[in-house]
C-alpha positions in Angstrom: 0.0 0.0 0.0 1.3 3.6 -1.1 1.7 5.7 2.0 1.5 9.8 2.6 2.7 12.0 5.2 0.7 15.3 6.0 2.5 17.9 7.9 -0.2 20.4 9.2 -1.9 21.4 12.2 -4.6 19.7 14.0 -8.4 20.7 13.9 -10.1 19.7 16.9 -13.6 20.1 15.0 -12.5 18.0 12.7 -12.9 20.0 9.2 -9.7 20.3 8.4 -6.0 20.7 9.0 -4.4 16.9 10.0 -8.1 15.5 10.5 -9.1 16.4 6.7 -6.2 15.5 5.3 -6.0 11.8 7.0 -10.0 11.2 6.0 -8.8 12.1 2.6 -5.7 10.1 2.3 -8.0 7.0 3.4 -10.6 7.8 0.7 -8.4 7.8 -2.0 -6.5 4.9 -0.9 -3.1 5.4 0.7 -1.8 4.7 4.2 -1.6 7.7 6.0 0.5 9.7 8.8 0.4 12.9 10.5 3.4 15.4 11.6 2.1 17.9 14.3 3.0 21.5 13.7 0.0 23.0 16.4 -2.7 22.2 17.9 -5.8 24.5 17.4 -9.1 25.6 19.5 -11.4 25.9 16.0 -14.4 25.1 14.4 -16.4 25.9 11.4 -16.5 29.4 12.6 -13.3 30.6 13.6 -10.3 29.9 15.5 -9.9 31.1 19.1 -6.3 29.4 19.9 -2.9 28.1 18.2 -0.5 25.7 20.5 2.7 25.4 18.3 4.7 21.9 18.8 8.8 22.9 19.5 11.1 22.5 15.9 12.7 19.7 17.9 9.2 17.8 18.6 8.6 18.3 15.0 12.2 16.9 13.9 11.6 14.4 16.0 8.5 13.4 14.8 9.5 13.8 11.5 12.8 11.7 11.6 10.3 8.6 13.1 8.1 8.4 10.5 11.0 8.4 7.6 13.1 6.2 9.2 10.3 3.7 10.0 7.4 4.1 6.9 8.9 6.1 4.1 6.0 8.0 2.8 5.6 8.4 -1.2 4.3 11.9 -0.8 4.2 14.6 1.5 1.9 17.3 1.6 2.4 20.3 4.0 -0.2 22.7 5.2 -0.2 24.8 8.3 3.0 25.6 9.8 2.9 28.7 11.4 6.1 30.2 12.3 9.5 30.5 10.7 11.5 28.1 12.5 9.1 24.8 11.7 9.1 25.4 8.4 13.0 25.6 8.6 12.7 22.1 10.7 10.6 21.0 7.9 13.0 22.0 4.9 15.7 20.1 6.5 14.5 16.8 7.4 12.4 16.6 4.1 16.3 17.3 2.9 18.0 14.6 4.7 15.5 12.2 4.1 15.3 12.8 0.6 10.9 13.1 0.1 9.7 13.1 -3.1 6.2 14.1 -4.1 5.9 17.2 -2.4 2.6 19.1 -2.3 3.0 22.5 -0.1 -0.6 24.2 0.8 0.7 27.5 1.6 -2.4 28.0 4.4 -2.1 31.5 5.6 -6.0 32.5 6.7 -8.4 29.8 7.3 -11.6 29.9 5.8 -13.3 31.9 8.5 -10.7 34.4 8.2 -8.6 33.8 10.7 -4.6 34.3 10.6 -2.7 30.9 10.6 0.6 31.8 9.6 2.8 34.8 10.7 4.3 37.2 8.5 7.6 36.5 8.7 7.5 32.9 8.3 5.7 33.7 4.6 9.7 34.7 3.9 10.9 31.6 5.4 8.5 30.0 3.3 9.3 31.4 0.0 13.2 30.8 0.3 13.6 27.1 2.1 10.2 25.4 1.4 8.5 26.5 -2.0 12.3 25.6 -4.1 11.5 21.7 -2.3 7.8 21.6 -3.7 6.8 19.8 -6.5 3.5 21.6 -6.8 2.4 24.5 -4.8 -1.4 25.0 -4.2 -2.4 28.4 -3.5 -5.8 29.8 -3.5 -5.8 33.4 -4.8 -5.2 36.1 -1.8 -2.4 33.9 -0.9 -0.7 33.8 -4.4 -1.2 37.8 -4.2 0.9 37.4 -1.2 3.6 35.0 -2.8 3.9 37.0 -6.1 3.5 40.1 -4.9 0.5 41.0 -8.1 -3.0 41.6 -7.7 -5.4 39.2 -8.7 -9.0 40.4 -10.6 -9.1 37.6 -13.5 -7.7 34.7 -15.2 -5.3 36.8 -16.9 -4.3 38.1 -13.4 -3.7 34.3 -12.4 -1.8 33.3 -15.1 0.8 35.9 -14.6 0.5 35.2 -10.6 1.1 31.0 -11.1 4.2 32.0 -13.5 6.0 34.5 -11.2 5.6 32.0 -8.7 6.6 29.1 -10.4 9.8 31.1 -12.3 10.7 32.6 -8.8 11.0 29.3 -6.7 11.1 26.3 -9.3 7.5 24.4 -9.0 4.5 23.5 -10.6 1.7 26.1 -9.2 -1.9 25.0 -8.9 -3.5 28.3 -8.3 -7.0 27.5 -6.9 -9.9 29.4 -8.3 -12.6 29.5 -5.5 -12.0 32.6 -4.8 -13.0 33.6 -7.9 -16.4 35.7 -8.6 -18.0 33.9 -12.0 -16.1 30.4 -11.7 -14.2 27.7 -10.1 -11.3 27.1 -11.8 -7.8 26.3 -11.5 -4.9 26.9 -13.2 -1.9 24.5 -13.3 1.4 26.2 -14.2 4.1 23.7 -14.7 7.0 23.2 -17.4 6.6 27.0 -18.5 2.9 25.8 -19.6 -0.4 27.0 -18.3 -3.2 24.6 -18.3 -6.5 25.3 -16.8 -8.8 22.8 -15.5 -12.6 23.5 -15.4 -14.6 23.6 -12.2 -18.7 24.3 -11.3 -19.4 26.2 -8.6 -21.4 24.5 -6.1 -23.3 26.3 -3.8 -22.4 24.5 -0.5 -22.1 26.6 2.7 -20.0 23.7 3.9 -16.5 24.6 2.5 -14.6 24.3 5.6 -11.6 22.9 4.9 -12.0 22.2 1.3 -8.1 23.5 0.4 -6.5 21.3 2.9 -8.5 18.1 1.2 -7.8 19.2 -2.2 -4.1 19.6 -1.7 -4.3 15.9 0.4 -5.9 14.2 -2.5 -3.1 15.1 -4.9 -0.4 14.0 -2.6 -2.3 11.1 -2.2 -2.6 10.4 -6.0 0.9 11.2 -6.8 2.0 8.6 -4.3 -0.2 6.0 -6.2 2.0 7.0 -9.0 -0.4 9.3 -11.0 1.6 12.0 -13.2 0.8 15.4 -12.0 -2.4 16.3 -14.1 -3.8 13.1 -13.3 -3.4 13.6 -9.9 -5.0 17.0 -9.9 -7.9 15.8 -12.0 -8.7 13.0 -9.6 -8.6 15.2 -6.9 -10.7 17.8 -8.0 -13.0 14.9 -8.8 -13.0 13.7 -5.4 -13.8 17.2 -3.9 -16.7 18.4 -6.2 -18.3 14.9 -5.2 -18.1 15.7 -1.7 -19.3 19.0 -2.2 -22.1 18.1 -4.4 -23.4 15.8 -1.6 -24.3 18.5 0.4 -24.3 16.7 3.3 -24.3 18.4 7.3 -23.5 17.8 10.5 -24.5 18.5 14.3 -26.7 21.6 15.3 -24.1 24.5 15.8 -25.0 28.2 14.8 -21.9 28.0 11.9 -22.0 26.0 9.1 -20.5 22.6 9.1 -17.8 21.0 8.4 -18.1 19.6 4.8 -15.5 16.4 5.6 -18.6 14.5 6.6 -19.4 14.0 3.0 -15.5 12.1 2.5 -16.9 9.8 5.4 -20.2 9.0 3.9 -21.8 7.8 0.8 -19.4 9.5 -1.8 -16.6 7.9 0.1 -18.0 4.5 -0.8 -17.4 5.1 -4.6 -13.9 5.7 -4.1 -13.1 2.8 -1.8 -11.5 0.7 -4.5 -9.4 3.2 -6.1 
């Protein structure tokens, strides 16, 4: 069985960060395994507290896993201060990972901060150069390239600064978007952009970290880079699309419900 390690933060409600991305990894069929960077008092609604693990818990936690279960892709997500991610760059270094999918989170979905501001300079120098795809949504690819974003034209010149500046594939992530859901893939000096129909779910909590778990997931099965992407965003608009909810809380709820559920059982043999 293929096997992928997410680096991230924990949600306690379960939506996303570690939880998300573990739920995901299952549904698409890997083994996977979790690295710590925080723990987090959040739910649907907001976040209200961030723990941060030590760099030398991290290492450490890092350095078991390799040594023990090599994973065949990575994906990173949270890390919230400089000196993780520089934990993260050089372990991911030593060990020599492959298949590395960096979710640059900086503002969850209910607008809270996640990462600080000088860590997004840590980011761009040790960790981005080590990606093989990067998976921004839009206000955080105006952050890493420095443009503005207002159109597709906008995000194509966004996905190649940031690809030319730091040496990845960039899957800038459309949500944000007014009139669509698309994404674009830069990668090999090529753009390519793949369709998307916007569902109207309140339920998107989460959604990045899942999307950027299900292409880790798929390139550790071996899938070539579009594939990979096009599965994933497969996966996701199925869970969407089942509009399933959860609980009675006054926010809405956490959409990973849906991975659990019914459109999990379609993708239990892939």
């Amino acid at each position: 069985m293929k096997t992928a390690l997410t680096i991230a933060g924990s949600d306690c409600s379960g939506g996303a960060g570690i939880q998300a991305d573990l739920k995901t990894m299952t549904m698409n069929g890997v083994y996977g395994m979790s690295a710590i960077t925080a723990l987090t008092a959040q739910n649907t609604t907001g976040v209200t507290g961030i723990m941060e693990v030590s760099p030398d818990f991290l290492r450490q936690q890092l350095d078991m896993i390799f040594a023990d279960i090599p994973p065949d892709a990575v994906k990173i997500g949270m890390v919230s201060s400089g000196a993780l991610i520089a934990v993260i760059a050089q372990a991911l270094t030593h060990w020599r990972a492959r298949h590395i999918v960096v979710d640059p989170v900086m503002v969850a979905t209910s607008g809270s901060a996640l990462m600080e501001t000088e860590a997004v300079s840590v980011l761009k120098e040790k960790l981005l150069p080590m990606a093989d795809l990067v998976t921004p949504n839009i206000p955080e690819a105006e952050v890493l390239s420095g443009l503005t974003i207002r159109g597709r034209e906008d995000m194509e010149q966004a996905a190649k600064a940031i690809a030319q500046a730091h040496g990845c594939a960039v899957l800038l992530k459309g949500g944000h978007s007014v009139s669509d859901a698309d994404d674009l893939l830069y990668a090999g000096g090529q753009a390519r952009w793949f369709q998307g129909k916007r569902i109207h779910n309140p339920n998107t909590h989460g959604t990045g970290c899942t999307l950027s778990s299900a292409i880790a997931a798929n390139l550790a099965k071996g899938f070539p880079m579009e594939e990979a992407i096009r599965r994933a965003k497969d996966y996701i608009s199925g869970a969407l699309a089942a509009m399933l909810d959860l609980g009675k809380g006054s926010g809405p709820m956490a959409h990973n419900f849906a991975l659990c559920g019914t459109f999990a059982e379609e993708h239990r043999s892939v």
